[in-house]
N, C-alpha and C positions, 0 to 999 in steps of 0.2 A: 127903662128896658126898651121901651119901643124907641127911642132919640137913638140908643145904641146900635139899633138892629139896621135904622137907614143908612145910617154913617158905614157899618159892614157891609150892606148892600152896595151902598154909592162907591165904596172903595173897590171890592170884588169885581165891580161894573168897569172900575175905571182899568182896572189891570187885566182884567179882558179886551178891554178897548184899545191898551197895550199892545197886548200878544199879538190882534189880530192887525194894527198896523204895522208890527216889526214883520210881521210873517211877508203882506203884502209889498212890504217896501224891499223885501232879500226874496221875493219870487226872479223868475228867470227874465230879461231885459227883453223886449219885442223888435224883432229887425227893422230894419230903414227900410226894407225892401220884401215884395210881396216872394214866396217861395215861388221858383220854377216851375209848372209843370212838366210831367214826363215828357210831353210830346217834345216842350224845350228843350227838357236838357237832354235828350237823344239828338235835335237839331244842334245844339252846338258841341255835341261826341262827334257827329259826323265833322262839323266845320273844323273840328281842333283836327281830323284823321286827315280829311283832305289837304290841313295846311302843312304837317307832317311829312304829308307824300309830296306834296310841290317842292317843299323844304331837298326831301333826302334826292330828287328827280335835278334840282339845280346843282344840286354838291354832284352828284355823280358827273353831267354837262360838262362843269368845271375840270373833271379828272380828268373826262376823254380829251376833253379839249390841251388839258396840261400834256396828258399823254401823248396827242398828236404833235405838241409842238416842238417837245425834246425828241419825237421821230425825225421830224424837217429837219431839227436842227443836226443831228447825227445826220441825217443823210448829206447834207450839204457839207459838214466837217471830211467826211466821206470822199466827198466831190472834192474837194480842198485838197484834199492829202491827194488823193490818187493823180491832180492832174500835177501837183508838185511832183511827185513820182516820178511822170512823166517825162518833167523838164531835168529832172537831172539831181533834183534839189536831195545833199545827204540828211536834211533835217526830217525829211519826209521817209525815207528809207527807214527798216529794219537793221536792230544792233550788228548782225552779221554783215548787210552791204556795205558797211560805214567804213570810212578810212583811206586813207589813199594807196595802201597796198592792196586793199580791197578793188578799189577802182584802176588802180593799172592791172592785175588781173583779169578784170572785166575787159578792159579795154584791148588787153591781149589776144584776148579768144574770140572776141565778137570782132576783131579787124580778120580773123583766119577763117575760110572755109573748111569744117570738118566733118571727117565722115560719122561723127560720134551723132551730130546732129541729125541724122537722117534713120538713126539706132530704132527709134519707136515705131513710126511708120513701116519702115521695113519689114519690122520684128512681128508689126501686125498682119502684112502682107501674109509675109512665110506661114506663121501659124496657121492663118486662115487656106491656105493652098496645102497645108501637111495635114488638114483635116479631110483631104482628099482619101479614097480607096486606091484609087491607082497608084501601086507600087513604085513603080519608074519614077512617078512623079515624087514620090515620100523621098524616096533616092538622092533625085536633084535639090529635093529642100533641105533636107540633112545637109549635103556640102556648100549648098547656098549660105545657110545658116551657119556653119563652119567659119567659114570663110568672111563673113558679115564679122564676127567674134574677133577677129583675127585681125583684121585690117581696123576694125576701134581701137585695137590692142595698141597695134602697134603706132596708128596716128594719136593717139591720145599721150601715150607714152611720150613719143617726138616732141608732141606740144606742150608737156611738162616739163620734159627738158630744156628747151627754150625757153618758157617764161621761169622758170625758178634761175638758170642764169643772168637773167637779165633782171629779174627782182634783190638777187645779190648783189649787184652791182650798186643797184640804187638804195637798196634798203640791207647794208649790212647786219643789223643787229637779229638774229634768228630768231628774236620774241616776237619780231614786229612780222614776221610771215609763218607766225603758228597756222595752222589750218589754212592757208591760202591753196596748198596743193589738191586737196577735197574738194574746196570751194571751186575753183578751178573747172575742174573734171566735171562735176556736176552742173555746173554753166555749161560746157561743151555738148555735154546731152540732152539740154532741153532746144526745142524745137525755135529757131530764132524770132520768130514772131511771138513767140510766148513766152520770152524772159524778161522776167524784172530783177530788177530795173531795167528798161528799153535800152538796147544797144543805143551807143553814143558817135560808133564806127562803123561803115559797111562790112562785108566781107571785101578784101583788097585793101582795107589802110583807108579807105573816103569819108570824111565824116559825113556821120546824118543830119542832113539840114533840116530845122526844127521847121513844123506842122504850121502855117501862118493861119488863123482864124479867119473867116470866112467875116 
């Protein structure tokens, strides 16, 4: 009995002895590294924030900077086109300037002094002198203005006349001088320093000798 009772002791003992190494051996693993303190890891929230901001401060640089450069670059294409304009060049023109009916029209009216061209200044003259009170003078700007109307009329008219016989001549087929008579008219009315494409001809038939760079 008592031989029995050690052996159940000794055994009890050992599967205790068991337990408590399986336990210790599946407890939780200890880090490589001592935990942060607060003060820490608030100092590196801040470092991670400020790299953040430096971060999103260089990408935005980058934008303005792209941004400004596609500005330069438009304004110089800009520069490009308009002094082509200048020279005469049709690749730099607008669909409507293009074409060589296009350009003997042009060239038709910009060799002719008209009275069409002097239309707006006029026009603004009178207005401003019929915002007068005195009657006499309302008078004189009513048949001023008459008369202005009248003489566009009829020199505009001539000047169509003219150039559409002589675009017939060279440019028989009617497809090829659709809109030319419009186009035309409204060239004649704008002020000669202010039309584009720049006259190629003076008034009198002289061509314009090109601008020589400085």
């Amino acid at each position: 009995m008592f031989g029995k009772s050690r052996s159940s002791d000794t055994s009890n003992s050992a599967v205790k002895n068991d337990d408590i190494s399986v336990e210790t051996s599946t407890g939780p693993a200890k880090k490589g590294r001592p935990t942060p303190t607060r003060k820490e890891a608030e100092a590196a929230r801040k470092a991670q924030l400020q790299s953040n901001k430096i971060s999103a401060k260089t990408k935005n640089m980058d934008k303005k900077a792209a941004k400004q450069a596609d500005r330069e670059a438009m304004r110089q294409e800009r520069a490009r086109t308009r002094e082509a304009l200048l020279r005469g060049d049709e690749s730099a023109m607008p669909p409507k300037d293009r074409g060589p009916v296009r350009r003997a029209a042009r060239n038709f009216v910009d060799s002719r002094r008209t009275v069409a061209e002097f239309f707006v200044p006029v026009a603004v003259i009178v207005l401003l002198m019929g915002m007068t009170r005195n009657q006499s003078l309302q008078v004189i700007v009513t048949y001023v203005w008459i008369a202005i109307i009248v003489l566009v009329v009829a020199d505009t008219g001539y000047m169509v006349f003219k150039m559409n016989k002589m675009l017939k001549e060279q440019y028989p087929d009617k497809a090829d001088r659709k809109g030319v008579t419009f186009y035309a008219i409204m060239r004649a009315m704008q002020i000669r320093r202010l039309r584009l494409p720049p006259p190629m001809f003076k008034a009198g038939g002289a061509p314009v000798e090109p601008k020589v760079k400085k």
